[in-house]
Biopython code that builds the backbone (N, CA, C, O; Angstrom):
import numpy as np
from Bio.PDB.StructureBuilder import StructureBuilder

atoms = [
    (1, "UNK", "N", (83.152, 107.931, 96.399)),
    (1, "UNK", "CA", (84.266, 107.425, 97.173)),
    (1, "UNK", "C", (84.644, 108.474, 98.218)),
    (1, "UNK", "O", (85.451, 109.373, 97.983)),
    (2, "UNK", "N", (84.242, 108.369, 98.963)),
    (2, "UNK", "CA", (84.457, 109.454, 101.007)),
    (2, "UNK", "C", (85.540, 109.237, 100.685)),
    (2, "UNK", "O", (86.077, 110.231, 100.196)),
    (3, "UNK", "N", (86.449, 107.947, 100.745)),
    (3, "UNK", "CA", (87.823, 107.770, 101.141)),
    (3, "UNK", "C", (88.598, 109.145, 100.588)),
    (3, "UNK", "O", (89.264, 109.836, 101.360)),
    (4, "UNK", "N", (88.452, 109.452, 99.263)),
    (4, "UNK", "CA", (89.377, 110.834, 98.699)),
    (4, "UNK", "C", (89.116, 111.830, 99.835)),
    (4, "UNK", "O", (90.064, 112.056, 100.587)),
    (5, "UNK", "N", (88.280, 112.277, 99.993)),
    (5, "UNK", "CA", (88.011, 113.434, 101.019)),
    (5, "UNK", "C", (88.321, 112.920, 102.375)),
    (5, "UNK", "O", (88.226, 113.841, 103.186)),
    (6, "UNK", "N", (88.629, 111.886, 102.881)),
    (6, "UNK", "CA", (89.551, 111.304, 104.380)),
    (6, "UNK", "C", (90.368, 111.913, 104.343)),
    (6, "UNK", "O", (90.729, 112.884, 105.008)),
    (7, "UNK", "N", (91.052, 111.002, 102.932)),
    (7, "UNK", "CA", (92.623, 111.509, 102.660)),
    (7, "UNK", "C", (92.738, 112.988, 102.443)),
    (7, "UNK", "O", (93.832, 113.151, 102.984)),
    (8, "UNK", "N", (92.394, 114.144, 102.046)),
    (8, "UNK", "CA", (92.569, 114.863, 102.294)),
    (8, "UNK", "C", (92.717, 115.651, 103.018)),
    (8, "UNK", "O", (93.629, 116.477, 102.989)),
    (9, "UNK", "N", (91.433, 115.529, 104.219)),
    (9, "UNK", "CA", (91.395, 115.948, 105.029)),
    (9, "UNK", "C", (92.566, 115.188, 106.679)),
    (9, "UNK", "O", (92.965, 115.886, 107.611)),
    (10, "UNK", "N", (92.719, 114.262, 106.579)),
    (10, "UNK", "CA", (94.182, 113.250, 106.844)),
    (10, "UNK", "C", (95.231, 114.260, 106.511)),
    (10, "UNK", "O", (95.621, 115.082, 107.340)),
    (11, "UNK", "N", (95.590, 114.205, 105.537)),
    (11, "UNK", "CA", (96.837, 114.918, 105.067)),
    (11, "UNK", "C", (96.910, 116.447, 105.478)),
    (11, "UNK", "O", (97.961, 116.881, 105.951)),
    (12, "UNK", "N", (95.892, 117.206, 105.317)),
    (12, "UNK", "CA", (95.783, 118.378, 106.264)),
    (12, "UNK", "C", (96.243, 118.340, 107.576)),
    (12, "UNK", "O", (97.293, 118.891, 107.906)),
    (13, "UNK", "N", (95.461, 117.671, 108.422)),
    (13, "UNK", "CA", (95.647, 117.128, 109.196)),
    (13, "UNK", "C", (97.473, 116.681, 109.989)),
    (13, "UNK", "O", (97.887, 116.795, 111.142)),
    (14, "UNK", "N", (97.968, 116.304, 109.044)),
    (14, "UNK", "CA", (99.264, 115.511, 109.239)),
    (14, "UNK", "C", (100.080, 116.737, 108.914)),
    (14, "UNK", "O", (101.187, 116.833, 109.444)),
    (15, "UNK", "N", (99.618, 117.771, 108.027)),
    (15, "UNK", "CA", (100.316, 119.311, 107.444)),
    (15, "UNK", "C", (100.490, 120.073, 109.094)),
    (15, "UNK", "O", (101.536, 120.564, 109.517)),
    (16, "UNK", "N", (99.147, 120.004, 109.854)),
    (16, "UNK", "CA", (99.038, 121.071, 110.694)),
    (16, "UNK", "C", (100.036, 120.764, 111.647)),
    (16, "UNK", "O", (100.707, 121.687, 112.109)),
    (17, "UNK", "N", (100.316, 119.069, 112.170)),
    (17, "UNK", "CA", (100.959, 118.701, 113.109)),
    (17, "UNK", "C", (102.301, 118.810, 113.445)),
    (17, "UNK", "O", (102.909, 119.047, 114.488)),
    (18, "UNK", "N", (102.744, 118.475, 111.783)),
    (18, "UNK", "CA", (104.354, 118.810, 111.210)),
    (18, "UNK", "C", (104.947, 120.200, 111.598)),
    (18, "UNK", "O", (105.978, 120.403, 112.240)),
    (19, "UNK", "N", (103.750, 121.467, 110.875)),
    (19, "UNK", "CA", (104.195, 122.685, 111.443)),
    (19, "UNK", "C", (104.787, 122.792, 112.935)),
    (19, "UNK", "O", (105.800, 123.036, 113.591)),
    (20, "UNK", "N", (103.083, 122.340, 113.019)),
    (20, "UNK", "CA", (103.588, 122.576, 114.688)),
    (20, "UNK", "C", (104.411, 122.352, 115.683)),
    (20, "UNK", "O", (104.952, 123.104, 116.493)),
    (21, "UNK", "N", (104.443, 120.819, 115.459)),
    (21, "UNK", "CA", (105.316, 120.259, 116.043)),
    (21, "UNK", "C", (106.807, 120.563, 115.779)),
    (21, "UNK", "O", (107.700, 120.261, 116.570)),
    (22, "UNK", "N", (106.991, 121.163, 114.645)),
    (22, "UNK", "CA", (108.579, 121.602, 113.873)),
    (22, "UNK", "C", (108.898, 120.527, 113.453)),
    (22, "UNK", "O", (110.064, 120.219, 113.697)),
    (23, "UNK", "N", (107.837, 119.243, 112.463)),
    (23, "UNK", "CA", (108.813, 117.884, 112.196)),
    (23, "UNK", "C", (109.360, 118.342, 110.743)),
    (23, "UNK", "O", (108.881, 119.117, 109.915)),
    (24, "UNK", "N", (110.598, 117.536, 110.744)),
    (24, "UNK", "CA", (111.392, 118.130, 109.290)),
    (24, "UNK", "C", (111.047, 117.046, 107.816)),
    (24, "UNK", "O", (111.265, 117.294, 106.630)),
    (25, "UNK", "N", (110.461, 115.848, 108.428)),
    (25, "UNK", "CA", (110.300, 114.900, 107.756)),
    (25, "UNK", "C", (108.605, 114.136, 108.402)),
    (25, "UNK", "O", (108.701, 114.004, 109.622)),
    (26, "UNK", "N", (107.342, 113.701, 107.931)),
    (26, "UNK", "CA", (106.999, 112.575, 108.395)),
    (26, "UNK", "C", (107.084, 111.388, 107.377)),
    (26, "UNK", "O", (106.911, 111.483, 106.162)),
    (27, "UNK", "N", (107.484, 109.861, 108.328)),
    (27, "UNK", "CA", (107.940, 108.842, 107.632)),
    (27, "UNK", "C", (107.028, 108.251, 107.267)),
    (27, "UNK", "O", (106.936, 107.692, 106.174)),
    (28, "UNK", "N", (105.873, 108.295, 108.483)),
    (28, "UNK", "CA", (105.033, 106.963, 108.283)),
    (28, "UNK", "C", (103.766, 107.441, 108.836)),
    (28, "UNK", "O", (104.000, 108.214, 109.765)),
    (29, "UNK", "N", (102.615, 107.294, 108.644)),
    (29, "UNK", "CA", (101.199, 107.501, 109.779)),
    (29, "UNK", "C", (100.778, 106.094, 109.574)),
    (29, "UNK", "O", (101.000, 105.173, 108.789)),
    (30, "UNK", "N", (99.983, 106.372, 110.759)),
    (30, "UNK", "CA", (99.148, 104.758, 111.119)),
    (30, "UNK", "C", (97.750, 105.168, 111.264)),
    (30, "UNK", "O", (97.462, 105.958, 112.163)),
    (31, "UNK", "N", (96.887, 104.733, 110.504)),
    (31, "UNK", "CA", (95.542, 105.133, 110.893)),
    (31, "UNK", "C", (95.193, 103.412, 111.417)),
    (31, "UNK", "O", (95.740, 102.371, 111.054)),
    (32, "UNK", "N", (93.772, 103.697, 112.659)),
    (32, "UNK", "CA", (93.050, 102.523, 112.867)),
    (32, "UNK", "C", (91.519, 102.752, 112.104)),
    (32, "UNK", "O", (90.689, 103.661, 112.090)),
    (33, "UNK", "N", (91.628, 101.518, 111.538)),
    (33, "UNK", "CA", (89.875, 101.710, 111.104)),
    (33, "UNK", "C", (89.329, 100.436, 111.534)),
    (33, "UNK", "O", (89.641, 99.246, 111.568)),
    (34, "UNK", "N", (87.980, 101.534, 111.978)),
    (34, "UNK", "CA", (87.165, 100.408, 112.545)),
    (34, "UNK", "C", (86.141, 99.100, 111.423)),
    (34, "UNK", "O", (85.491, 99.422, 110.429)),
    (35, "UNK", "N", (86.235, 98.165, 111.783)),
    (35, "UNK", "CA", (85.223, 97.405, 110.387)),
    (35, "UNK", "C", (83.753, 97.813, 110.171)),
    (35, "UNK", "O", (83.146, 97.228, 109.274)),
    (36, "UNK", "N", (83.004, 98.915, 111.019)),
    (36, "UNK", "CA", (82.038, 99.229, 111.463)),
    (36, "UNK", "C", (82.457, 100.661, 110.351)),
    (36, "UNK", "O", (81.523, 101.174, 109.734)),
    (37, "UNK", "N", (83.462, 101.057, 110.223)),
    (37, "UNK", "CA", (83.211, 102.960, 109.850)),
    (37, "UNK", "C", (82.761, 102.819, 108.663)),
    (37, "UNK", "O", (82.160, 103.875, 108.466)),
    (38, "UNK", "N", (82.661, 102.132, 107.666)),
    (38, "UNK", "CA", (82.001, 102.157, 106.186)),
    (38, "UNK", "C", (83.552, 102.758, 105.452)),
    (38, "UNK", "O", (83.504, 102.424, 104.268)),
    (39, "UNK", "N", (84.333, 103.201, 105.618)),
    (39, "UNK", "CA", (85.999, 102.740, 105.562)),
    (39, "UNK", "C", (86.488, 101.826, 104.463)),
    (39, "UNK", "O", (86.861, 100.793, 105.019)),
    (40, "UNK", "N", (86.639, 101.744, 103.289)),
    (40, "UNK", "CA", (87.507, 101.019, 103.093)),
    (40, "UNK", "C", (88.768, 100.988, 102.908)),
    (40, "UNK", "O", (89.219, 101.810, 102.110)),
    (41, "UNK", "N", (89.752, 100.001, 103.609)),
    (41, "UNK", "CA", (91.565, 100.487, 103.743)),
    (41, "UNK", "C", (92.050, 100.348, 102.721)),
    (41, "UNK", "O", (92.871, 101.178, 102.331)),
    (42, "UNK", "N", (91.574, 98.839, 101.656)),
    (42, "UNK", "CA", (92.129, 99.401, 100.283)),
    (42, "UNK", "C", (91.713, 100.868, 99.510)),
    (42, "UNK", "O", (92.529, 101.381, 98.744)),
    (43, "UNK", "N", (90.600, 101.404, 99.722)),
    (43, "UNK", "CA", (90.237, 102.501, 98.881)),
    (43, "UNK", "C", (91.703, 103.853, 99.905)),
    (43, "UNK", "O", (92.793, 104.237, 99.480)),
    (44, "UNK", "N", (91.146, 104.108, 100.981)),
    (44, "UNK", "CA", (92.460, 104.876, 101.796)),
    (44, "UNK", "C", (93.750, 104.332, 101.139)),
    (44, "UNK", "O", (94.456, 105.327, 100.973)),
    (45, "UNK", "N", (94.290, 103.431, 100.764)),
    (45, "UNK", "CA", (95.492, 103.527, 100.537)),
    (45, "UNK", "C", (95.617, 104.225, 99.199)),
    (45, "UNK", "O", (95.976, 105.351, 98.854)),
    (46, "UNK", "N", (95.226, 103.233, 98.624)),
    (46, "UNK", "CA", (95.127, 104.496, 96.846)),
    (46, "UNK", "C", (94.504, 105.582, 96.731)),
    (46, "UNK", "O", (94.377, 105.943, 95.561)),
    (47, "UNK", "N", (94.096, 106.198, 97.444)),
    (47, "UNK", "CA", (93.575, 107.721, 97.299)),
    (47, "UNK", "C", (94.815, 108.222, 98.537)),
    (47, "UNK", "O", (94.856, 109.451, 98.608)),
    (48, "UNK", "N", (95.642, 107.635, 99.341)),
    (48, "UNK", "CA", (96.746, 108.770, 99.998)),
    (48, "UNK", "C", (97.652, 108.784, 99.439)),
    (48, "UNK", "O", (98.601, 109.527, 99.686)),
    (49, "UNK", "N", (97.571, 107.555, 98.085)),
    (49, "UNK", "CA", (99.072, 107.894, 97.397)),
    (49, "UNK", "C", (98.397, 108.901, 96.268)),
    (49, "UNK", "O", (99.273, 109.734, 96.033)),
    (50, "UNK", "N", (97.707, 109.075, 95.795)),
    (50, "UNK", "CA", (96.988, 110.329, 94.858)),
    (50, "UNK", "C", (97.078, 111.685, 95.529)),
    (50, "UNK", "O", (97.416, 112.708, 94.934)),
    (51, "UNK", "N", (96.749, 111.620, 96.815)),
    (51, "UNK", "CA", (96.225, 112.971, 97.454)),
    (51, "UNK", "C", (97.727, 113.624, 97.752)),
    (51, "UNK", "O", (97.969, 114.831, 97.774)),
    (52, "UNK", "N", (98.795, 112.417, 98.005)),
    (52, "UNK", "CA", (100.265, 113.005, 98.583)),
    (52, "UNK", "C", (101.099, 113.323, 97.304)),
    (52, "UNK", "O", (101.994, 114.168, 97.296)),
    (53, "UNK", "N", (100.645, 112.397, 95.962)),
    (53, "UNK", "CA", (101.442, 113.081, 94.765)),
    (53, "UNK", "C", (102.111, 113.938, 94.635)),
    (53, "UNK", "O", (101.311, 114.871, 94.571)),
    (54, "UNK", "N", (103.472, 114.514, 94.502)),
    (54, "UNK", "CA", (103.893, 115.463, 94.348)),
    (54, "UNK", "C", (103.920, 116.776, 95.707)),
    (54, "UNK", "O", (104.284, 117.951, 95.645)),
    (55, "UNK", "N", (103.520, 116.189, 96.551)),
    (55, "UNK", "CA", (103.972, 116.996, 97.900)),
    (55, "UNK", "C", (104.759, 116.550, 98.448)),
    (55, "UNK", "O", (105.454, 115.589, 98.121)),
    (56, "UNK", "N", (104.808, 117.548, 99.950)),
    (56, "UNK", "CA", (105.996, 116.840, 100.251)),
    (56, "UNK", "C", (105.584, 115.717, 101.393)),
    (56, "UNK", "O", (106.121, 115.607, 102.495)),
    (57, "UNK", "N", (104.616, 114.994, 100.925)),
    (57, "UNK", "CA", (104.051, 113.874, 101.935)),
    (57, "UNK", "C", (104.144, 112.879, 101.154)),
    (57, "UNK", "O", (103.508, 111.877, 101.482)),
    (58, "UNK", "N", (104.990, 112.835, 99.835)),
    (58, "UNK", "CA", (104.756, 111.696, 98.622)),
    (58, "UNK", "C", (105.472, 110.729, 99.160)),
    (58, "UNK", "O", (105.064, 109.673, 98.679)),
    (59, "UNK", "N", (106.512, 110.500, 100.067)),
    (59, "UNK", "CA", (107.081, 109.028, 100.683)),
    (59, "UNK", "C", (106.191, 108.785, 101.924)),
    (59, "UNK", "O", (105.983, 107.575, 102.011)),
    (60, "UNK", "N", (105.749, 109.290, 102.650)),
    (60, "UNK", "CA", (105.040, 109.157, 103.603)),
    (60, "UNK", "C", (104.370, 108.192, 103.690)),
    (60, "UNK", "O", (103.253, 108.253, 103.177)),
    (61, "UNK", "N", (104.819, 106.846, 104.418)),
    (61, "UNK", "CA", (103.583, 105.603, 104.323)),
    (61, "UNK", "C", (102.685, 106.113, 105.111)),
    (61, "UNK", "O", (102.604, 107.065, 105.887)),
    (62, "UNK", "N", (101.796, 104.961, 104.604)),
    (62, "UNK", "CA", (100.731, 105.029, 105.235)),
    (62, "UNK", "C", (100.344, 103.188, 105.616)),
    (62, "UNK", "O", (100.530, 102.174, 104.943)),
    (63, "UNK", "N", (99.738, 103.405, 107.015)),
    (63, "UNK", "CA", (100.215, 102.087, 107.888)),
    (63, "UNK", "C", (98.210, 102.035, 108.237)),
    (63, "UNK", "O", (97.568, 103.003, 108.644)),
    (64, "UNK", "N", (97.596, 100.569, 107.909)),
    (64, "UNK", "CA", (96.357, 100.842, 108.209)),
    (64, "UNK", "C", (96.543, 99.541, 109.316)),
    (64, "UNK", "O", (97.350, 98.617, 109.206)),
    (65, "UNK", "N", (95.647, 99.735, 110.306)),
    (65, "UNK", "CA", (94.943, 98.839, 111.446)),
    (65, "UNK", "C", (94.078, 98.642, 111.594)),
    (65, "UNK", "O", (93.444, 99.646, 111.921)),
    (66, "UNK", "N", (93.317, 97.467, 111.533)),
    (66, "UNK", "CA", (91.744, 97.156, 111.732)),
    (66, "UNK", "C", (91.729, 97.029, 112.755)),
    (66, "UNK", "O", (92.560, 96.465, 113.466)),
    (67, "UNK", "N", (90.446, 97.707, 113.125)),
    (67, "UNK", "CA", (89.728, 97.292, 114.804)),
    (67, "UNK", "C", (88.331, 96.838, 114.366)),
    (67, "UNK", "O", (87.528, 97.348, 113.585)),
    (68, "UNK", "N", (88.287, 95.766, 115.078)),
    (68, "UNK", "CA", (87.218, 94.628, 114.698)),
    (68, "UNK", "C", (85.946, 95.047, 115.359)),
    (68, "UNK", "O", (85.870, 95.255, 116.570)),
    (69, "UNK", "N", (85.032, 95.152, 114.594)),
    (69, "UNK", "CA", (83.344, 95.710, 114.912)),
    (69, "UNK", "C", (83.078, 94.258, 115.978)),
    (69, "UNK", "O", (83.051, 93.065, 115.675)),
    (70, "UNK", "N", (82.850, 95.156, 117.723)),
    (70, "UNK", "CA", (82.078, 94.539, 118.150)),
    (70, "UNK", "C", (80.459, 94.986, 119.037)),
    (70, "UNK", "O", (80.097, 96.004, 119.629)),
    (71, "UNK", "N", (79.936, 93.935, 118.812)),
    (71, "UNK", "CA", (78.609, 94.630, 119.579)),
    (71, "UNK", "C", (77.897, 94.140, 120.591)),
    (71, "UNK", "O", (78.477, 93.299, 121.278)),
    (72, "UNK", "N", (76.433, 94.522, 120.981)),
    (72, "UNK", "CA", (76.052, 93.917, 122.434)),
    (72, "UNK", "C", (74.635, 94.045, 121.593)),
    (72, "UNK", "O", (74.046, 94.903, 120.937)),
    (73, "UNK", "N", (74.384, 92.248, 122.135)),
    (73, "UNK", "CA", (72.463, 92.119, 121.815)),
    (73, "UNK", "C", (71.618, 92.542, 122.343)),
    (73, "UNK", "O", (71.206, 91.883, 123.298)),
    (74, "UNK", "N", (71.034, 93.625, 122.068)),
    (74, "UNK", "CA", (70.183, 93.668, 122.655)),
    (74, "UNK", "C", (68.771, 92.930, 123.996)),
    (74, "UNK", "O", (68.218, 93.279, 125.039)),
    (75, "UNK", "N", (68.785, 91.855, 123.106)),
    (75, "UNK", "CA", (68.126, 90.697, 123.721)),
    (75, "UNK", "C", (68.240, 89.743, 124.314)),
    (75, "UNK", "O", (67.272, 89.064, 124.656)),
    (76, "UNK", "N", (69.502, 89.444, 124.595)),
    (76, "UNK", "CA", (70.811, 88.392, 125.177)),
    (76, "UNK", "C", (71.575, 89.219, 126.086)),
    (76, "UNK", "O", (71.582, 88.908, 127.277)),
    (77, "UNK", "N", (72.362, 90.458, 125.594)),
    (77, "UNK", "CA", (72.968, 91.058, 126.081)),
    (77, "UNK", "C", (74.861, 90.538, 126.074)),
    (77, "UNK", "O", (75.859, 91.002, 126.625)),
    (78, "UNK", "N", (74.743, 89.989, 125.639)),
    (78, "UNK", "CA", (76.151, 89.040, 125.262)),
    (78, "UNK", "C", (76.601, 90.186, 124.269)),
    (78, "UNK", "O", (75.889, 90.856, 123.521)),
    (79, "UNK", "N", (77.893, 90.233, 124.446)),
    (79, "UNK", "CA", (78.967, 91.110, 123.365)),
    (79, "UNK", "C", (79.849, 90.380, 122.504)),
    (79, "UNK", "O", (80.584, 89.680, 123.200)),
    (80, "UNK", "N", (80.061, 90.262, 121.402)),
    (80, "UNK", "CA", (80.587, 89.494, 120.221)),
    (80, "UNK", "C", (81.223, 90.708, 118.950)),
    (80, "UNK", "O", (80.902, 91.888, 118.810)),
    (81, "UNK", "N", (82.225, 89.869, 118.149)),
    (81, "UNK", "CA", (82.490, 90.235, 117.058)),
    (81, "UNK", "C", (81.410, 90.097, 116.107)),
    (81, "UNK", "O", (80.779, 89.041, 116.054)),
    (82, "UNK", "N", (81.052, 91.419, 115.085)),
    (82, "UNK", "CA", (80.024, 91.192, 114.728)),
    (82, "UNK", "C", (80.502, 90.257, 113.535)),
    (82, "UNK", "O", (81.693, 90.048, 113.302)),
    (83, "UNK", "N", (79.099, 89.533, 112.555)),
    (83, "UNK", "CA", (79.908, 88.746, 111.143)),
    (83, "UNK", "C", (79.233, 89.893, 110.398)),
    (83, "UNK", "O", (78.050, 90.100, 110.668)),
    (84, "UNK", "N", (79.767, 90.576, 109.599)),
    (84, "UNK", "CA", (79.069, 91.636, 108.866)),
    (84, "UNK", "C", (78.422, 90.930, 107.866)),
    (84, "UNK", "O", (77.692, 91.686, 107.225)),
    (85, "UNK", "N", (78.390, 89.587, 107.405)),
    (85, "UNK", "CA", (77.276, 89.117, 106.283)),
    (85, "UNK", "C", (76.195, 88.637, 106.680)),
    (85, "UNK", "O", (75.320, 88.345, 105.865)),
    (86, "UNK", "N", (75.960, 88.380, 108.560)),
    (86, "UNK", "CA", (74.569, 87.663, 108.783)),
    (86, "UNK", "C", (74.365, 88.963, 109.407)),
    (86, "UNK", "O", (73.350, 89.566, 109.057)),
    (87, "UNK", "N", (75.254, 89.600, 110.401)),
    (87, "UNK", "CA", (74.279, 90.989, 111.289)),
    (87, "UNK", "C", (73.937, 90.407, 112.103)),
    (87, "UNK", "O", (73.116, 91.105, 112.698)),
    (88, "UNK", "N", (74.074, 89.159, 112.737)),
    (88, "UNK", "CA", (72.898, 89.063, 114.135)),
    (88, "UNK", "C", (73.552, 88.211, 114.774)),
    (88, "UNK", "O", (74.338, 87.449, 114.210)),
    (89, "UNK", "N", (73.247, 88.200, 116.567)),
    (89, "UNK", "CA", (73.755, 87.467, 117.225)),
    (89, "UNK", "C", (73.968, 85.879, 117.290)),
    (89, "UNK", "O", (73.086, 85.027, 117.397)),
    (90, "UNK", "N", (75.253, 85.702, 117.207)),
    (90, "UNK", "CA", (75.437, 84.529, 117.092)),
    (90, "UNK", "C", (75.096, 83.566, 118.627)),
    (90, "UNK", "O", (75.450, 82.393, 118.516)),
    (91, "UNK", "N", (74.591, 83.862, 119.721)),
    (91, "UNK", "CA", (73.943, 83.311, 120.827)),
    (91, "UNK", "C", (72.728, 83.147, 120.507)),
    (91, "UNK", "O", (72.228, 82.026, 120.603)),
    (92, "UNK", "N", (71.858, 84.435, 119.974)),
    (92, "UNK", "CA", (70.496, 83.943, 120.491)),
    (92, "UNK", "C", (69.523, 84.313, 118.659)),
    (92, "UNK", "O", (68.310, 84.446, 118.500)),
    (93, "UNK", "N", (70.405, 84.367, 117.806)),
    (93, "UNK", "CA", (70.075, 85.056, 116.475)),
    (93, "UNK", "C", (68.986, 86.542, 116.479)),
    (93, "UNK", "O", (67.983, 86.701, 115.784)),
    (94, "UNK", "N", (69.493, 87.370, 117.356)),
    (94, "UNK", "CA", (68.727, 88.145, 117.186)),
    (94, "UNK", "C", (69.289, 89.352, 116.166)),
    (94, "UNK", "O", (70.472, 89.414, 115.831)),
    (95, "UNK", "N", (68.477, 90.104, 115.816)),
    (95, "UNK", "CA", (69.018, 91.181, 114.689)),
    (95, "UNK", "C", (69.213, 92.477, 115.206)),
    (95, "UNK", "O", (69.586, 93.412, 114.498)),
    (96, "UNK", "N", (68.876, 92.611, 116.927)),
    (96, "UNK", "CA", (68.691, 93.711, 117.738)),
    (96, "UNK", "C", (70.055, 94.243, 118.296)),
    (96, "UNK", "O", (70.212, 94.248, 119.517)),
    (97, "UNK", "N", (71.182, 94.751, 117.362)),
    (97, "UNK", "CA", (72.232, 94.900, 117.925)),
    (97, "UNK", "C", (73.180, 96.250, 118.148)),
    (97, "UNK", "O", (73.455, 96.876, 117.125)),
    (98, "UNK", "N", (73.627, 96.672, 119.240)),
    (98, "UNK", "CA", (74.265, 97.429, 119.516)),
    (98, "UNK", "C", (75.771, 97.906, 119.421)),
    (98, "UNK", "O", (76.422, 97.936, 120.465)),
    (99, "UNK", "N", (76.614, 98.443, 117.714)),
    (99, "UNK", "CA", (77.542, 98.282, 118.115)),
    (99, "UNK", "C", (78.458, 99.130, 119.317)),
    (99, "UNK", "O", (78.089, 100.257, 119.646)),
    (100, "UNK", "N", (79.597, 98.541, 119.903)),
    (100, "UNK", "CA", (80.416, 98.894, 120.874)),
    (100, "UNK", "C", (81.744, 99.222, 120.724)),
    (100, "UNK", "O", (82.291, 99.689, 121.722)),
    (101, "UNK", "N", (82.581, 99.057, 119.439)),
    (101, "UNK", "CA", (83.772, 99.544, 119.260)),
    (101, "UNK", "C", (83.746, 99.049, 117.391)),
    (101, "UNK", "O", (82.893, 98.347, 116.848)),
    (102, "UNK", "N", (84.906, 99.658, 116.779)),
    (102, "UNK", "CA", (84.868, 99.611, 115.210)),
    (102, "UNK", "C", (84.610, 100.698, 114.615)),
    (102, "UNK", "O", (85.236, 100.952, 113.586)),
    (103, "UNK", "N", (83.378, 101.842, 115.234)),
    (103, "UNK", "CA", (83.053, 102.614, 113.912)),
    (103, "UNK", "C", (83.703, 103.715, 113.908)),
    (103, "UNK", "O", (83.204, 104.815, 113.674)),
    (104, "UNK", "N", (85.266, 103.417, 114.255)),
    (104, "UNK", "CA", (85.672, 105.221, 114.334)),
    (104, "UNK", "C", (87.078, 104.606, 113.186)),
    (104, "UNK", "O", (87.493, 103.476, 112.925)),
    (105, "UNK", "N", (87.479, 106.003, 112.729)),
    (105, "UNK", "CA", (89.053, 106.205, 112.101)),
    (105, "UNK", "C", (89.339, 107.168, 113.043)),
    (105, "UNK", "O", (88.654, 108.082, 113.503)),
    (106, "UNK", "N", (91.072, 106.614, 113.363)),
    (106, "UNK", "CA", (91.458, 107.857, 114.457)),
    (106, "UNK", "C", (92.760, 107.441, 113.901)),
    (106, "UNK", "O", (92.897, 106.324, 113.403)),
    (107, "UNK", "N", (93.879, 108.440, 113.977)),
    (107, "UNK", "CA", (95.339, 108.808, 113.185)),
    (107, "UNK", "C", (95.529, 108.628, 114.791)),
    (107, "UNK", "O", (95.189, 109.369, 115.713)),
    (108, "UNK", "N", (96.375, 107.033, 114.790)),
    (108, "UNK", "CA", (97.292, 106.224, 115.993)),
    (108, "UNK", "C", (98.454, 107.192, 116.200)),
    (108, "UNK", "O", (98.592, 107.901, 117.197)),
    (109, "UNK", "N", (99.454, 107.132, 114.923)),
    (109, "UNK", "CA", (100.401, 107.769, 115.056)),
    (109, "UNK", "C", (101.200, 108.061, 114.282)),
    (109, "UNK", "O", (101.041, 107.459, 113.220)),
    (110, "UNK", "N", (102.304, 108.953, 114.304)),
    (110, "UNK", "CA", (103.308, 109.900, 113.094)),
    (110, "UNK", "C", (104.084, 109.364, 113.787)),
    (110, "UNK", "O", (104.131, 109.163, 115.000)),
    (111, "UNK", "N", (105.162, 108.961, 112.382)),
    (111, "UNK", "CA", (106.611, 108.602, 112.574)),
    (111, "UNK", "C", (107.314, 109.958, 111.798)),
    (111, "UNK", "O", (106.961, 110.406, 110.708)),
    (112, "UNK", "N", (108.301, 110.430, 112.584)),
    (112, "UNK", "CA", (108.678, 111.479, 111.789)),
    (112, "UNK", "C", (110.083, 112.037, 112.483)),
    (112, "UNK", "O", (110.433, 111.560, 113.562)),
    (113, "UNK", "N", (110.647, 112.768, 112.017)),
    (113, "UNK", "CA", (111.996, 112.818, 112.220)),
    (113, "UNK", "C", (112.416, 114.537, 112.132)),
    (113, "UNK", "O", (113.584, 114.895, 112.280)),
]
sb = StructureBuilder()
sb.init_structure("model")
sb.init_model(0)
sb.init_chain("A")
sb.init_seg("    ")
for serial, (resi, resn, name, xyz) in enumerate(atoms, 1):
    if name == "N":
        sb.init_residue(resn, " ", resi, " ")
    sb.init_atom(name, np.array(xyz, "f"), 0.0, 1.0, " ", f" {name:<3s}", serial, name[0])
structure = sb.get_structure()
C-alpha cells in the first residue's frame, strides 16, 4: 500500500509549510488525484487519519478531488476520457493510447488559520 508512504510524506510536507508560513492551525488540505496515478482516495483517506494520529494534524481534513484520466489515440488522434476497464479508444477501438492529464497527485490547497 504506496498510499501510507503519500501520506507521510503529504504530512511532512504540510509540517514544512505550516512552519514556514507561521500557520497556527491547518484545517483542511485538498489533494487532486488523477484516475491515471494508481492512487487510491479511499486508501489516502485511511492511511491520513493513521499517519495524523496523535499529532498535531489529527483534525486536519483531508479533502480528495478526482481529475479524470484523459488521453489522445494514437491512431485517430481524437482525445477522450479514458474507460479504465476497456483501455481503448472509443472512436476508432484502438489500444494505442496516449495519456494527457490524470496521472499526477498535487496538494491544491491548505486551509489554515
Amino acid at each position: 500500500m504506496h498510499e501510507l508512504g503519500l501520506c507521510d510524506a503529504l504530512l511532512r510536507m504540510v509540517k514544512d509549510i505550516s512552519v514556514k508560513e507561521e500557520l497556527t492551525q491547518v484545517e483542511k488540505i485538498t489533494l487532486e488525484i488523477g484516475e491515471l496515478s494508481g492512487v487510491v482516495p479511499a486508501y489516502m483517506s485511511d492511511c491520513w487519519t493513521a499517519v495524523v494520529d496523535g499529532t498535531p494534524f489529527q483534525n486536519t481534513a483531508l479533502v480528495i478531488e478526482s481529475v479524470p484520466g484523459v488521453a489522445r489515440c494514437l491512431d485517430c488522434e481524437e482525445e477522450f476520457r479514458i474507460d479504465l476497464k476497456s483501455m481503448r479508444c472509443p472512436f476508432c477501438q484502438s489500444d494505442k493510447l496516449m495519456p494527457i492529464s490524470g496521472q499526477d497527485m498535487t496538494l491544491k490547497e491548505i486551509e489554515a488559520c
